[in-house]
C-alpha positions in Angstrom: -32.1 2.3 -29.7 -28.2 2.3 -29.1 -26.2 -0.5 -29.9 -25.4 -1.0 -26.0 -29.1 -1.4 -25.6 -29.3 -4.3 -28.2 -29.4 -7.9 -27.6 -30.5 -10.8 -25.6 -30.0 -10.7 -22.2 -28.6 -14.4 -21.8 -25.7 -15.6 -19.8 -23.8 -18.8 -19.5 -20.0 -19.8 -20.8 -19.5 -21.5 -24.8 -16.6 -23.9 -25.3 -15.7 -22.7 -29.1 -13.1 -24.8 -30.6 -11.5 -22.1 -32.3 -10.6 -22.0 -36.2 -7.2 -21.3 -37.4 -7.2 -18.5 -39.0 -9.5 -15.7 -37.4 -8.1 -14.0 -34.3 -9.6 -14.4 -30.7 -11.7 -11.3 -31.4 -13.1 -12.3 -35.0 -14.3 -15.6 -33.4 -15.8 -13.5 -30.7 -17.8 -11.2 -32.9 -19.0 -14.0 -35.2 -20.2 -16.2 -32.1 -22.4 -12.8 -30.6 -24.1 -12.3 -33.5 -25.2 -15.6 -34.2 -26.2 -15.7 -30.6 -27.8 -11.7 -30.3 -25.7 -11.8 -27.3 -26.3 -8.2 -25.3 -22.8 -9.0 -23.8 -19.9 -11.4 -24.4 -16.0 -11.7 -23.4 -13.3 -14.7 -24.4 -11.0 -15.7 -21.7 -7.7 -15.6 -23.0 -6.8 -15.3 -27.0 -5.3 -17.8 -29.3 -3.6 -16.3 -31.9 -5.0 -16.8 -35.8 -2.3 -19.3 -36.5 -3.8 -21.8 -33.6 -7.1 -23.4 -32.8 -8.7 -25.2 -30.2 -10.6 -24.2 -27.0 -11.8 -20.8 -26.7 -14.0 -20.4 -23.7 -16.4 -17.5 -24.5 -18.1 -16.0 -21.5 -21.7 -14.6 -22.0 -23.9 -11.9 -19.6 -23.2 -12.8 -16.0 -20.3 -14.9 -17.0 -18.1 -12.0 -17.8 -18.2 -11.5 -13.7 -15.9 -14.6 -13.3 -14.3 -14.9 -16.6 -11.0 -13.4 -15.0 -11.0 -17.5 -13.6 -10.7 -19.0 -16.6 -7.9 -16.1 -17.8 -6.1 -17.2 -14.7 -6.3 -21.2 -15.5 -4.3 -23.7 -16.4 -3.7 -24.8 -19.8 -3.3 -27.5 -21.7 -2.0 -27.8 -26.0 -0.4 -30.1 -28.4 2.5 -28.5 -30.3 3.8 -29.5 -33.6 7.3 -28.0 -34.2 8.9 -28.0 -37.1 13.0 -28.3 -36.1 16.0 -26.8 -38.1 14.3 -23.7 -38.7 14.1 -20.6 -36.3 12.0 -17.6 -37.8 11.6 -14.2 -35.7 8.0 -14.6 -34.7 8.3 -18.0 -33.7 6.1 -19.5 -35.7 5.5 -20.2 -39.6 4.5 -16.7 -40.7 7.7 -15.4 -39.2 10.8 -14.5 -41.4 13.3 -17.3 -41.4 16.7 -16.0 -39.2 18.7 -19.4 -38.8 18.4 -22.4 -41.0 20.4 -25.6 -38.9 21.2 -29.3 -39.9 18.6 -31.6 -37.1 20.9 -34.2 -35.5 19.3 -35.0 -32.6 17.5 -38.0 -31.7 14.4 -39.3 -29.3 17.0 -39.8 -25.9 18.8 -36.0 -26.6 14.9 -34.4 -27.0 14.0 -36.0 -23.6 16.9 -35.0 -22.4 16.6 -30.9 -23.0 12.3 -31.3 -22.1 13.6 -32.2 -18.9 15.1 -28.9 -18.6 11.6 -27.4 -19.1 9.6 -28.7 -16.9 8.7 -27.6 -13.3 9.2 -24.1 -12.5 11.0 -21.9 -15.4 11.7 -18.6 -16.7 10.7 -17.2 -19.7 11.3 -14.0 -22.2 8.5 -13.2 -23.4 8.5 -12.8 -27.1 9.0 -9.2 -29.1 6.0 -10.8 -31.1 3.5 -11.2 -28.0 0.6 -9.5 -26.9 2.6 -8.4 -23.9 1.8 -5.2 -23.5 4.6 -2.0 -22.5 3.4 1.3 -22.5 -0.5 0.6 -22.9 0.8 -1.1 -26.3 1.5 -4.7 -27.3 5.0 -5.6 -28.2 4.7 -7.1 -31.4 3.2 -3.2 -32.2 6.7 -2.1 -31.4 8.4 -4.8 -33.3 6.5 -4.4 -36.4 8.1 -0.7 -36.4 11.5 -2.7 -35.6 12.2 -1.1 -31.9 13.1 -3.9 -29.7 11.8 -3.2 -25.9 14.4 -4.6 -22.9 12.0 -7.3 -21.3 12.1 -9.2 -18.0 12.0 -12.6 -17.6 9.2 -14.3 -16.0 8.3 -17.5 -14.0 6.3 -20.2 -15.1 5.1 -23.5 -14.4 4.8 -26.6 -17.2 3.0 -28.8 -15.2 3.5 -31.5 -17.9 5.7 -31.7 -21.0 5.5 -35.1 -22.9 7.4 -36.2 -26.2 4.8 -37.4 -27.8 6.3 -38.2 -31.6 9.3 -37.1 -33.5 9.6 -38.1 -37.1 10.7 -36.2 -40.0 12.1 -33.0 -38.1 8.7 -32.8 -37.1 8.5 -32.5 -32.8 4.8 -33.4 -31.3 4.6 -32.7 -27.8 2.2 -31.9 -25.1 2.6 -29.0 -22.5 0.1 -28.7 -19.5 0.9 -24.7 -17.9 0.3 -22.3 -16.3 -0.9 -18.7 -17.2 1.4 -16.7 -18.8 3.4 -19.6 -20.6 4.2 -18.5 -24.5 4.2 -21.6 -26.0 6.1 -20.2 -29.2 8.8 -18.8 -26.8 9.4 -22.8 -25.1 9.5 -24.3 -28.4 12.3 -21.5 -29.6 14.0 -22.2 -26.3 13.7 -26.0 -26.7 15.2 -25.6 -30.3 17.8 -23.7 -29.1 19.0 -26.0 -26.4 18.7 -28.6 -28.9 21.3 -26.7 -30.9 18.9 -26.9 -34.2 16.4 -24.2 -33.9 12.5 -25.0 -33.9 9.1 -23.0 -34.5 5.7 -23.7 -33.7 4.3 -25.7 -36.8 0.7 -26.1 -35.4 -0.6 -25.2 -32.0 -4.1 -26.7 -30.8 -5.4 -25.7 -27.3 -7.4 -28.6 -26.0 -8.9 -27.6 -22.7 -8.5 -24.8 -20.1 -9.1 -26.3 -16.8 -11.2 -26.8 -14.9 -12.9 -28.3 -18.9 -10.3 -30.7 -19.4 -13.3 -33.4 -20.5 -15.7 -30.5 -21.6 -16.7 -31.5 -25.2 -16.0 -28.3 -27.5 -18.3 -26.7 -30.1 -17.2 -26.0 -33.5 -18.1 -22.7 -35.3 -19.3 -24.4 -38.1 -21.9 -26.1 -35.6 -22.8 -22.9 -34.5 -23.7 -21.4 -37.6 -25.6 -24.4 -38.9 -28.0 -23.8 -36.2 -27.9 -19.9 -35.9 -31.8 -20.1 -37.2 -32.7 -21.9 -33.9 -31.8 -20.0 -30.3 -32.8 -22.7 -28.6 -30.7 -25.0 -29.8 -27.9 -22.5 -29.5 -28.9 -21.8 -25.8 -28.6 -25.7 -25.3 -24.8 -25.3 -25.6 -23.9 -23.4 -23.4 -22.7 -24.3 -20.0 -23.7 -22.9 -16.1 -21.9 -20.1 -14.9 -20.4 -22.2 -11.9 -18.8 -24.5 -14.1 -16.3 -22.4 -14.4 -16.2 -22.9 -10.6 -16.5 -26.4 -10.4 -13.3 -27.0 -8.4 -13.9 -24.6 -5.9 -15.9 -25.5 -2.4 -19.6 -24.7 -2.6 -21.7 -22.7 0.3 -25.3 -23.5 0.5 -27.0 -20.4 2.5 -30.5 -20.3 4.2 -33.2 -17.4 3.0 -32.1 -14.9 5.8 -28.1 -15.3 5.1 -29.3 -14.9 1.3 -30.5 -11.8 1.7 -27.9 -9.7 4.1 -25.7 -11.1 1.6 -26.9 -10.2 -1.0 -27.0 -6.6 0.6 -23.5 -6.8 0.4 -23.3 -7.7 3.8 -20.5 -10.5 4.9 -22.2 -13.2 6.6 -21.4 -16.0 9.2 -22.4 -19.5 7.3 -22.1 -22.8 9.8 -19.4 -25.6 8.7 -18.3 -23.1 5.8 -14.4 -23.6 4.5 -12.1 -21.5 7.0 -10.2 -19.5 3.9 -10.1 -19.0 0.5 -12.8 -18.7 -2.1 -15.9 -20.0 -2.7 -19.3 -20.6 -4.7 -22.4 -19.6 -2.9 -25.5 -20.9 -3.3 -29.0 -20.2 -2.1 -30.7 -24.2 -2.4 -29.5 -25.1 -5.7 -29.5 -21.4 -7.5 -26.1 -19.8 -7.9 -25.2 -16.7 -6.6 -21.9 -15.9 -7.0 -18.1 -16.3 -5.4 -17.2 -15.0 -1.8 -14.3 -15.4 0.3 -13.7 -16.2 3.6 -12.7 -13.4 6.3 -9.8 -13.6 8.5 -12.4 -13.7 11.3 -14.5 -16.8 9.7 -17.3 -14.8 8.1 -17.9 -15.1 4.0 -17.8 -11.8 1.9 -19.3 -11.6 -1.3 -17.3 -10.8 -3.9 -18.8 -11.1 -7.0 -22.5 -12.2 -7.2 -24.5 -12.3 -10.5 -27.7 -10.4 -11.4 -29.9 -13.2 -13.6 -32.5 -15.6 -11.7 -30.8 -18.7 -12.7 -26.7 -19.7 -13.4 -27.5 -20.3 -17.2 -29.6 -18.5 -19.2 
């Protein structure tokens, strides 16, 4: 049997809380073999350096994992000021080394200039990728690629401490947002320098109570699949802020032929979650003429596993 063939046939989404030090795709790999997952995706990596949530999308979830890539976001940062290295962070070589005089009144000051809508450069040391390649491939060869500029939303960026050079903050953004790049901009404007200490993601949206699972949990109960199903969460809950449709038997079926349907007192645009009685379905999205396409419907009996 071919390793595509292999596997449980299980679906549902797993809030890991991420390790430092394995990379998005480690934790990935370590999390489908515990759970003889046929078929798993994360949504959005953390690099080895931070921790915290890691949504991890299993069978039919990988249908509407693009969601969760395209949510909000919400970390703590520690940075460490006076010290600027390349990368941005604390693996990077050191290029500037800067006396911190600044106090709690000039920090608010410059966060104020980051919130709200902003541009950003992404970093020669993202996972941007230019030419089918990431970027930090070409800087680790030391060719620096001319990049845009890109907007940005920080919904929320609060001064939580500042002691000892050391700046704790909280940033709520959007996708996109390189948290290593605001806290090198922040540093700059500061007129010290700052890197990314220690970076903890604690929720994408729409999880932002969601309690998340450890990989040390995980692996103390790989001997029991029951247990491991019982973590994971319903498909839809990755849905949860979006309207819901409730369709009879007949609208289920041309529907599910691929058929846009008309549903009474459905939303009048946008997306939505579709369900026939209490069983999910899938997402559609409303027509310019009132009727609900479907878009993206799943293949498993129920929305879990």
């Amino acid at each position: 049997m071919s390793n595509r063939r292999r596997g449980r046939e299980i679906s549902g989404v797993l809030l890991l809380d991420k390790p430092i030090g394995l990379t998005s795709n480690q934790a990935l790999t370590t999390v489908k073999i515990i759970f003889g997952a046929k078929k798993a995706g994360h949504t959005g990596s953390l690099d080895p350096l931070a921790c915290g949530m890691l949504p991890i999308c299993f069978g039919d979830a990988t249908k509407f994992s693009q969601f969760l890539l395209e949510a909000d976001k919400q970390y703590l940062v520690e940075a460490k000021l006076g010290i600027r290295t390349k990368t941005g962070d604390e693996e990077g070589e050191v290029i500037a080394t800067r006396k911190v005089a600044v106090d709690e009144e000039q920090i608010e000051a410059v966060l104020t200039n980051f919130r709200g809508k902003i541009e950003q450069v992404p970093s020669m040391y993202s996972a941007l990728k230019f030419q089918g390649k990431p970027l930090y491939s070409y800087a680790r060869q030391g060719i620096e690629i001319e990049r845009q500029s890109r907007p940005v939303m920080i919904k929320e960026l609060k001064l939580l401490e500042f002691n000892d050079d050391i700046l704790k903050i909280r940033v709520a953004c959007s996708k996109g947002t390189y948290i290593r790049t605001l806290v090198d901009d922040i540093g700059e404007q500061l007129g010290c320098g700052a890197h990314v200490a220690l970076l903890r993601r604690t929720y994408v949206e729409p999880y932002q109570d969601t309690i998340m699972i450890s990989l040390d949990n995980i692996k103390r109960e790989r001997e029991d699949r029951n247990i491991l199903d019982e973590m994971l969460l319903p498909i839809d809950s990755a849905l949860s802020a979006w309207p819901q449709v409730v369709l009879t038997e007949s609208i289920t079926y041309h529907l599910k032929q691929g058929q846009p349907v008309l549903v009474p007192r459905a939303p009048t645009s946008g997306w939505v979650r579709l369900y026939d009685n209490d069983e999910f379905l899938g997402v559609g999205e409303i027509l310019d003429d009132g009727r609900v396409a479907p878009r993206r419907l799943i293949t498993t009996k129920t929305a879990k596993f």
